[in-house]
C-alpha positions in Angstrom: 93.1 63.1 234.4 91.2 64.1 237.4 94.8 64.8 239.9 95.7 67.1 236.9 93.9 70.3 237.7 95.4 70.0 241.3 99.0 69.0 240.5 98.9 72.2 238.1 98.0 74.1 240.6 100.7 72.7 243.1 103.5 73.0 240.5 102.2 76.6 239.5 102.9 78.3 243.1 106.5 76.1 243.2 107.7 77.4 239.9 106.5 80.9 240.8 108.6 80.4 244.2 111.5 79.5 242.4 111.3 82.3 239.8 111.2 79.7 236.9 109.0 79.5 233.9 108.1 76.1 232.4 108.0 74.6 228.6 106.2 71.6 227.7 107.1 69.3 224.2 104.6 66.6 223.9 104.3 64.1 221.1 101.2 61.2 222.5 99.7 63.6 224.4 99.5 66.5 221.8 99.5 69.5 224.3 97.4 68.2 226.7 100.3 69.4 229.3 100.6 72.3 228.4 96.6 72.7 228.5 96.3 71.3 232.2 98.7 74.2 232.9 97.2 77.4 230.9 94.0 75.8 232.4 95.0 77.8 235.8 94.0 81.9 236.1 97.3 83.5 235.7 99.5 80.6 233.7 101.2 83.5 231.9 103.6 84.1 235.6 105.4 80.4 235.1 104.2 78.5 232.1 106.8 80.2 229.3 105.5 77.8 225.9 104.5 74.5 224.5 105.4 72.8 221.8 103.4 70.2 220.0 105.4 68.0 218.2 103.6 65.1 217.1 105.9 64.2 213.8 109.2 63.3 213.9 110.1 66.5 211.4 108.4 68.6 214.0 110.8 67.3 217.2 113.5 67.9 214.1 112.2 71.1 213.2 110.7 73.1 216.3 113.0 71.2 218.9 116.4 70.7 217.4 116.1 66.6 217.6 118.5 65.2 215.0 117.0 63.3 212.6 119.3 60.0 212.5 118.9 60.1 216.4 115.5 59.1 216.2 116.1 57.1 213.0 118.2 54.8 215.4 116.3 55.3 218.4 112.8 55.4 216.9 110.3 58.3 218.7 109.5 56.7 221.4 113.3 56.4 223.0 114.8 57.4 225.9 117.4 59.4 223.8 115.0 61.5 221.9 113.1 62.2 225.1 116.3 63.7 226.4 117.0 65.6 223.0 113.4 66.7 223.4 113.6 68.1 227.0 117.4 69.7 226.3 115.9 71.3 222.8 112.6 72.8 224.6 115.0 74.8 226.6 117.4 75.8 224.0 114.0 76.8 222.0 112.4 79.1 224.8 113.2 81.0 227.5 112.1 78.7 230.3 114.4 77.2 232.5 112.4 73.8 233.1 111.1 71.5 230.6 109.1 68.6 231.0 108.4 66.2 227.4 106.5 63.4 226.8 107.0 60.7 223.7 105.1 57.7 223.7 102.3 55.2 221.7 99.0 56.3 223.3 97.2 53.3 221.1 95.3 51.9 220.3 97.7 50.7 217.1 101.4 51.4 216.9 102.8 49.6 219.6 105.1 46.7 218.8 106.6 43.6 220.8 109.5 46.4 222.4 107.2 49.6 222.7 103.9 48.3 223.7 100.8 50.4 223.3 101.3 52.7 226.7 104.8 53.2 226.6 105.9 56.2 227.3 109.4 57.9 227.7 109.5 61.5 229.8 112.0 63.9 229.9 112.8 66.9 232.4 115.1 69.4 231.6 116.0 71.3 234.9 118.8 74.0 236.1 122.1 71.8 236.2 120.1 68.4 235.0 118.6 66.1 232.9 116.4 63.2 233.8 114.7 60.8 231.7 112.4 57.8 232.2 109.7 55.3 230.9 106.5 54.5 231.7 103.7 51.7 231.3 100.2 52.8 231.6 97.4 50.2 230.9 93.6 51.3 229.1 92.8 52.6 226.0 94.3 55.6 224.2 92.3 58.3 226.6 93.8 56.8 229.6 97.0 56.2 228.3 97.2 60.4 227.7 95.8 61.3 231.1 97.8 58.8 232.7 100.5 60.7 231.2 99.4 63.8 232.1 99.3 63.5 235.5 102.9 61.3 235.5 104.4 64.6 233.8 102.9 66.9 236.7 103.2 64.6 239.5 106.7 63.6 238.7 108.3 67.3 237.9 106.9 68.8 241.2 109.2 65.6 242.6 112.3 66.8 240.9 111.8 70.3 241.8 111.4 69.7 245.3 114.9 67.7 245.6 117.5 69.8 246.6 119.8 70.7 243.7 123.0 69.4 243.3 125.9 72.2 244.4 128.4 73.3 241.4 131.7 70.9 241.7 134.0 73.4 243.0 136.2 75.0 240.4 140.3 72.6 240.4 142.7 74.7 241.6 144.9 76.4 239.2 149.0 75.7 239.0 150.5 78.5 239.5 153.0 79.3 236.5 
């Protein structure tokens, strides 16, 4: 995790540009986002909350994920990922998310969600982007590996320019 402290720090000053604050819901990684971020001096101007939702009740409970969603998805799915991200934005008052579910190892992989998997989520004004993830090594790199993918990856996506608002259809006059 040695890019973390700097990506932070980079990802601190762009969300206090943009005005925004940040929530974090992490499952593998069990708030070891939202640490790298309240690491910094001064977290308090952009990071909002984390949640730490290691169980399935507590993405049920503290995020909103429905229950038969990851009964037919499993955890470790693109789809709860999303629910995740959406639910940590519905749960706060931040206006980015970024989530992380995944196997960190060394046991609990299987032959379609290896050990390393993990799915990401971003909740950000107007979108929703989700994606997986590989990372090789034992269970400590698999977690900073994912660390630094969360950071690296949502300064990306809150560098792109946002998509404008489809203009409203004209009404028929009646």
């Amino acid at each position: 995790m040695n890019g973390a402290p700097e990506l932070a720090g980079q990802l601190a000053a762009l969300l206090q540009a943009q005005g925004r604050m940040l929530a974090t819901a992490e499952s593998c990684t069990g708030g070891m986002v939202s640490a790298a971020c309240t690491d910094l001096a001064g977290s308090s101007n952009w990071f909002e909350r984390g949640f730490v939702t290691y169980s399935n009740e507590a993405k049920t409970e503290l995020l909103g994920v429905d229950a038969a969603l990851i009964t037919r998805h499993g955890a470790v799915s693109e789809e709860v990922a999303r629910a995740m991200a959406a639910g940590a934005l519905v749960h706060s008052r931040a206006q980015v998310a970024v989530v992380v579910t995944g196997v960190a190892g060394p046991t609990g992989g299987s032959a379609a969600k290896p050990v390393g998997t993990v799915w990401f989520g971003f909740a950000l004004p107007g979108r929703l982007v989700s994606e997986v993830r590989r990372f090789e090594g034992g269970r400590a790199a698999v977690r900073g590996a994912t660390v630094e993918h969360a950071l690296r990856r949502l300064l990306q996506l809150l560098q792109e320019p946002e998509a404008p608002e489809a203009p409203e259809a004209p009404q028929e006059a009646g």
